[in-house]
MDTraj code that builds the backbone (N, CA, C; nanometers):
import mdtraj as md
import numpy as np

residues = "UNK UNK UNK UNK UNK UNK UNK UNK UNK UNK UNK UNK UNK UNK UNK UNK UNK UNK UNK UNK UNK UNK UNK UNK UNK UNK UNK UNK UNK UNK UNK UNK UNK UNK UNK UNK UNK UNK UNK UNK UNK UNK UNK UNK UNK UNK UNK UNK UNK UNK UNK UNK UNK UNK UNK UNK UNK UNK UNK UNK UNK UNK UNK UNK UNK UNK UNK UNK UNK UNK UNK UNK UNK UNK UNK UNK UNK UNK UNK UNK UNK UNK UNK UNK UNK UNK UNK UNK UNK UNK UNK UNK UNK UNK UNK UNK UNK UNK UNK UNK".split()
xyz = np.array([
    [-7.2698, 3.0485, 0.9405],
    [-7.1779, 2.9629, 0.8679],
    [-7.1906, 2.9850, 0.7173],
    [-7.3306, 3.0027, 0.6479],
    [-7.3666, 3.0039, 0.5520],
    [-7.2823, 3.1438, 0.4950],
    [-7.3526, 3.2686, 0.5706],
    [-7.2782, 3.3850, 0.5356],
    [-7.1514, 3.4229, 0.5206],
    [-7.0638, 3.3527, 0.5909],
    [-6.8939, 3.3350, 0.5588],
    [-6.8740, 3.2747, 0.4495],
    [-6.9290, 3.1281, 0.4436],
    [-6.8907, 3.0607, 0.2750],
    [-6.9533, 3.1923, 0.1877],
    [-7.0369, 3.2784, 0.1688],
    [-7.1112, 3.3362, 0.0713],
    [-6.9717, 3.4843, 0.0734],
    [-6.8834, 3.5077, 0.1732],
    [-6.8147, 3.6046, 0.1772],
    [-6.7025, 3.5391, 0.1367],
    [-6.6334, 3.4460, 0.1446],
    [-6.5388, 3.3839, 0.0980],
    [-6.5184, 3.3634, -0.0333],
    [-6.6488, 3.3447, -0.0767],
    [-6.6728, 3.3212, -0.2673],
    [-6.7374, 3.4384, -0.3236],
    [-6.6713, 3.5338, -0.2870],
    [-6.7020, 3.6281, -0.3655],
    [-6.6028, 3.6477, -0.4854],
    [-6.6045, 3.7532, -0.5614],
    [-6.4934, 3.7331, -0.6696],
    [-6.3917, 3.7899, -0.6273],
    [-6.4088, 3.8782, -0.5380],
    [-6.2530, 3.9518, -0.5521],
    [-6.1787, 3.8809, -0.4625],
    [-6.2181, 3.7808, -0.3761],
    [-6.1379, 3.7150, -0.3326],
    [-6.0954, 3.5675, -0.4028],
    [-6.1819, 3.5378, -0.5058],
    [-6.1234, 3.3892, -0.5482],
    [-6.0270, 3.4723, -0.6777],
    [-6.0852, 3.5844, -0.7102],
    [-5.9301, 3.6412, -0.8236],
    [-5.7874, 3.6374, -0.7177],
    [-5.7688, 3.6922, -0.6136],
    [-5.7040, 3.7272, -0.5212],
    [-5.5981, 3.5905, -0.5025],
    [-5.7002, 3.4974, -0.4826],
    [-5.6769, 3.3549, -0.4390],
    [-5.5808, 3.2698, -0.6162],
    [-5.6980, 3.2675, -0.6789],
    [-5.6237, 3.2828, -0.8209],
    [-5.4698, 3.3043, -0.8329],
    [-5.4598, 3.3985, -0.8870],
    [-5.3143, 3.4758, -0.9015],
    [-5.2200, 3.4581, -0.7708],
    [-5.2521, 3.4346, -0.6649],
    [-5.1550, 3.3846, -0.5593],
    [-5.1140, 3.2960, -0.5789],
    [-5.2308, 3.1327, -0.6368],
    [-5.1526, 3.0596, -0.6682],
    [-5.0989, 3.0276, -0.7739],
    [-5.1320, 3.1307, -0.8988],
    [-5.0281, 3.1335, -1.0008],
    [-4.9105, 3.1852, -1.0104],
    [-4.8743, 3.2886, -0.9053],
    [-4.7742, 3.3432, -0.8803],
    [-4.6623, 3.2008, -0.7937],
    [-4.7368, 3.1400, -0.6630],
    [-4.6915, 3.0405, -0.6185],
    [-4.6229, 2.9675, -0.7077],
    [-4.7386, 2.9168, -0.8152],
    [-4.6975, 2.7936, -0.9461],
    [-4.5672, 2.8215, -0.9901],
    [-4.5803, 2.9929, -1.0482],
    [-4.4534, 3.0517, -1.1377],
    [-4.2893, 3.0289, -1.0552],
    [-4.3254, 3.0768, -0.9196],
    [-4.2157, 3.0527, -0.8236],
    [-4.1685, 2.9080, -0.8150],
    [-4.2456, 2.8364, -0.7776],
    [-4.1789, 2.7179, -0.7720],
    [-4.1416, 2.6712, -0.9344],
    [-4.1884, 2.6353, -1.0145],
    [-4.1137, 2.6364, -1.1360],
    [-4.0058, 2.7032, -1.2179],
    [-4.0098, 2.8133, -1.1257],
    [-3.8750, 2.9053, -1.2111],
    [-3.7311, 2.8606, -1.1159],
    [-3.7762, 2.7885, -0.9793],
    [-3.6892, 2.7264, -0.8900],
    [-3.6392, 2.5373, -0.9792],
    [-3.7238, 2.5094, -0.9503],
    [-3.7272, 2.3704, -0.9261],
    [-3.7810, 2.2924, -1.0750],
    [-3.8852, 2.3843, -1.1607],
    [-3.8757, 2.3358, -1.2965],
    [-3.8009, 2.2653, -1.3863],
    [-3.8238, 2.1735, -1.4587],
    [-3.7075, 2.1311, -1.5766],
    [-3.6312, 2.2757, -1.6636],
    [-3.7194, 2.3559, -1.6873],
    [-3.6437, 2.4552, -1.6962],
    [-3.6610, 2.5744, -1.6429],
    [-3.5937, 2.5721, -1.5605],
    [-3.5270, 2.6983, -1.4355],
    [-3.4301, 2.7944, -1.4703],
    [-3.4244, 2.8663, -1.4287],
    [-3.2972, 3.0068, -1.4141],
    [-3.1501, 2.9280, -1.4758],
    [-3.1346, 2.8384, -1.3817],
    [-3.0109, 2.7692, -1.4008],
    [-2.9789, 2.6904, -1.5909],
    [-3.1193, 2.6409, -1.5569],
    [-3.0954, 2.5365, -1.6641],
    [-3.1194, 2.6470, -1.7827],
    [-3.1577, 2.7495, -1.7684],
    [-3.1601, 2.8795, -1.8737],
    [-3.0634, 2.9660, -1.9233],
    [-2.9916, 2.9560, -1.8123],
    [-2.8421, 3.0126, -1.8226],
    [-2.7435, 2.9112, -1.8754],
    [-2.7373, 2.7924, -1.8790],
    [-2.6349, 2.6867, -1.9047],
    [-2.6625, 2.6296, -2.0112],
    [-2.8373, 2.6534, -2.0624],
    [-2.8927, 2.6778, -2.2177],
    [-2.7788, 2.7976, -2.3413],
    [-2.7963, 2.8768, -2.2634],
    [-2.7667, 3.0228, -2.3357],
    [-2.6308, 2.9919, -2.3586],
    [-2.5427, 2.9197, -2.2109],
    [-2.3764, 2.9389, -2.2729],
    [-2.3725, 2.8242, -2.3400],
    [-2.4668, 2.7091, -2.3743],
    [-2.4291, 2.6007, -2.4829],
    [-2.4325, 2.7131, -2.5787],
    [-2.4996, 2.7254, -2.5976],
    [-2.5267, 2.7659, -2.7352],
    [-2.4954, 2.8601, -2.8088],
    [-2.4537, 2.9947, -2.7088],
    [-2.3461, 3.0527, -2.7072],
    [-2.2185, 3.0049, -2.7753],
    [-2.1550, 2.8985, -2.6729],
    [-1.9994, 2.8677, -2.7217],
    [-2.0170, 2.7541, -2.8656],
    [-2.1987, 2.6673, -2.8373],
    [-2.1817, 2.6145, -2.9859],
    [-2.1479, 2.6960, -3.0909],
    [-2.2201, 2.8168, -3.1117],
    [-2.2230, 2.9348, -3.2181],
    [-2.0801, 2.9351, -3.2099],
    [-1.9777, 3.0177, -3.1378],
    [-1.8377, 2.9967, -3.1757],
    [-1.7245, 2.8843, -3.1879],
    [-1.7914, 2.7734, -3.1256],
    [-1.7249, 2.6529, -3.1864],
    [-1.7033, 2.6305, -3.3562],
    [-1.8493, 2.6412, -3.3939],
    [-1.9409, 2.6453, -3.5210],
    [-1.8523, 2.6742, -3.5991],
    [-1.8381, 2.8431, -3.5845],
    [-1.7580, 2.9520, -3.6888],
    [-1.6360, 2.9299, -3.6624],
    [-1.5939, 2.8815, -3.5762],
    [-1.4093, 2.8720, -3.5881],
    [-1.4071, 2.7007, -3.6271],
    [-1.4737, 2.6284, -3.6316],
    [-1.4536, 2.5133, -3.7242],
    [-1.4551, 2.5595, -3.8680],
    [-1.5654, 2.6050, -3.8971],
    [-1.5979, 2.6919, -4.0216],
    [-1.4602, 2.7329, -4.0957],
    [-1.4313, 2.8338, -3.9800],
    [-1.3194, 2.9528, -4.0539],
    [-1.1814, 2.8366, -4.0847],
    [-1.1655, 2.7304, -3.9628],
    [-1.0641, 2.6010, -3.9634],
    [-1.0510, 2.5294, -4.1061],
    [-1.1750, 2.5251, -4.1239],
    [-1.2137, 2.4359, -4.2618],
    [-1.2074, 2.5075, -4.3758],
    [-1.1971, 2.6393, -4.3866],
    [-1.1548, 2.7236, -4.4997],
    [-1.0558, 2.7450, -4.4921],
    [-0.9468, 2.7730, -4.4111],
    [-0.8127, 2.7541, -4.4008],
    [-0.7393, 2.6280, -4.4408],
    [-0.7968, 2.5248, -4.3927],
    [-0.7419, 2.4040, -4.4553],
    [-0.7527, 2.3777, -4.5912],
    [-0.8536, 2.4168, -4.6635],
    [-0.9148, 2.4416, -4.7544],
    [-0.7881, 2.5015, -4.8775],
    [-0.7739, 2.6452, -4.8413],
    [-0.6782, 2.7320, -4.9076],
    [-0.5483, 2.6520, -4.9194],
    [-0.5170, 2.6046, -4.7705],
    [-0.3769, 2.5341, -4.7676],
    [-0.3382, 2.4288, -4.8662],
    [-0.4995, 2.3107, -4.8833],
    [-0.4667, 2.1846, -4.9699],
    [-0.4414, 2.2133, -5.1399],
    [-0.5244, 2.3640, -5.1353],
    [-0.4937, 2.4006, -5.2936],
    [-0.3883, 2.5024, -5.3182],
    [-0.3360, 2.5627, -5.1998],
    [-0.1814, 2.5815, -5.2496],
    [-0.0825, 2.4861, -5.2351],
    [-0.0913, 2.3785, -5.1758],
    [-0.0027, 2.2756, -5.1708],
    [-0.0336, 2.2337, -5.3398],
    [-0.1310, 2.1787, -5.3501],
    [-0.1811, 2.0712, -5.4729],
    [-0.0998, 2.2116, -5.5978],
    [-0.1424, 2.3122, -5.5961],
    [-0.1008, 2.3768, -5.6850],
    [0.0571, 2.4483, -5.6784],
    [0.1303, 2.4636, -5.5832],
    [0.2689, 2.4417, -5.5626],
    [0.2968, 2.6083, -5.5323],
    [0.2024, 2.6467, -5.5071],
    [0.2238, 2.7793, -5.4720],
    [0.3098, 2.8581, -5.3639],
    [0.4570, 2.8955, -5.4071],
    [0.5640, 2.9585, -5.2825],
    [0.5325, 2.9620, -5.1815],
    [0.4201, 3.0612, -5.1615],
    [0.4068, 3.1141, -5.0259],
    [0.3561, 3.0124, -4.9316],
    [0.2753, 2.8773, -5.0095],
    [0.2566, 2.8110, -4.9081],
    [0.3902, 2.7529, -4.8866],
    [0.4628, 2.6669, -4.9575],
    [0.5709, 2.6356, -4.9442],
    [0.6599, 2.6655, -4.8801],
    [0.6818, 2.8442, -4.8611],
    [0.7500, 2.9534, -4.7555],
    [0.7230, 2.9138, -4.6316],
    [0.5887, 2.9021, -4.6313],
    [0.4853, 2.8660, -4.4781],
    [0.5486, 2.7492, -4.4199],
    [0.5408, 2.6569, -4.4607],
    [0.5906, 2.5137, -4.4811],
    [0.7074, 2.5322, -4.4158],
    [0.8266, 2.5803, -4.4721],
    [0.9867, 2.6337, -4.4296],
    [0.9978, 2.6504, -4.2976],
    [0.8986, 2.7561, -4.2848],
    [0.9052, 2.8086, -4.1384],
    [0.8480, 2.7606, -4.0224],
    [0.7822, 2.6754, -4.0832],
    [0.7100, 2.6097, -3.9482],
    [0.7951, 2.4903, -3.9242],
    [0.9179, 2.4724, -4.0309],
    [0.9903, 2.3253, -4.0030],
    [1.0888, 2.4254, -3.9253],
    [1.1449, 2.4901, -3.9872],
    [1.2577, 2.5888, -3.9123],
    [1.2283, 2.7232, -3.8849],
    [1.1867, 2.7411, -3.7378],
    [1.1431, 2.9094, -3.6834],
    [1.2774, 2.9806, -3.7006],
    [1.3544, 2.9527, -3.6973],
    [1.4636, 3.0663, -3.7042],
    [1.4808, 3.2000, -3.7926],
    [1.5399, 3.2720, -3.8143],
    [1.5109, 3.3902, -3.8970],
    [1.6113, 3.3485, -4.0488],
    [1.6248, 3.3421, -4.1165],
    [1.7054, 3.2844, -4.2549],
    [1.7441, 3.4483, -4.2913],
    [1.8955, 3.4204, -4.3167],
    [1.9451, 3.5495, -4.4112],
    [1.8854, 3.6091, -4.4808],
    [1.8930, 3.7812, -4.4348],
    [1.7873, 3.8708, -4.4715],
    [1.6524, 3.8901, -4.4818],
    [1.6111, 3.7972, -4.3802],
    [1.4640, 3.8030, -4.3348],
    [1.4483, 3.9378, -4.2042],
    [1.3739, 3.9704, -4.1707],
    [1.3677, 4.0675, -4.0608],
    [1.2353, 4.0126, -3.9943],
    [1.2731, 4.0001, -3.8470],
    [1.1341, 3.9814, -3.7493],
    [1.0769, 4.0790, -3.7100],
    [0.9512, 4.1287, -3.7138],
    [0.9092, 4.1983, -3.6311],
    [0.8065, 4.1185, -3.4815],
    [0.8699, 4.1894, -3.3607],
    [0.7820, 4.1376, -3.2691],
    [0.6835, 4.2653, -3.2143],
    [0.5603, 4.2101, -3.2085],
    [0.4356, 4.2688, -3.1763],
    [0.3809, 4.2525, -3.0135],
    [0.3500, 4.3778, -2.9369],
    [0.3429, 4.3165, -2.8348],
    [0.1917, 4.3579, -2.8296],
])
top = md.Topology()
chain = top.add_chain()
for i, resn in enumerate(residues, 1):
    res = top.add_residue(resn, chain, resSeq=i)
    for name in ("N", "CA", "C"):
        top.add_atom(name, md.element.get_by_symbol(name[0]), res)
traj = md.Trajectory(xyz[None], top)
C-alpha cells in the first residue's frame, strides 16, 4: 500500500497531474468564464464599432462646424447648398452628373 502512495507521488506524475488540471482550469474558463471566447468577441465588435461611431461623430461635428461658420459668415456656397437641398431639381444651366 505504502509503495503505491510512494509511486503515485513521484514528480513526474504530480507535474503530469498539475498541468492537466491547469489545462482543465483553462478549458473550462475559456467556456464558461466571465470572460470567454464569446464575451471576447462581442468585446472587440464594441469597440470596434465604438472607434467608428467615435470618428464619424467627430468628422459630423466638423462638418457642422464648417456649416455654422459659413452660414454666420454668409458664404454662397453654403447658401447654394441650402438652395438645393430646399429644391433638388436641376435650375437653368446647371448640369447633373450621375455616378454609378
Amino acid at each position: 500500500m505504502r509503495e503505491n502512495l510512494v509511486k503515485f507521488l513521484k514528480a513526474n506524475n504530480l507535474i503530469n497531474f498539475f498541468f492537466a488540471f491547469v489545462m482543465i482550469y483553462l478549458i473550462y474558463h475559456t467556456i464558461y468564464g466571465k470572460f470567454n471566447v464569446g464575451n471576447y468577441l462581442i468585446y472587440k465588435f464594441e469597440s470596434k464599432m465604438y472607434d467608428h461611431l467615435s470618428s464619424e461623430l467627430y468628422q459630423n461635428m466638423i462638418d457642422l462646424n464648417v456649416d455654422l461658420h459659413s452660414f454666420y459668415s454668409n458664404k454662397e456656397d453654403y447658401i447654394d447648398e441650402i438652395s438645393k437641398q430646399k429644391n433638388p431639381t436641376p435650375q437653368d444651366g446647371e448640369i447633373i452628373i450621375k455616378l454609378d
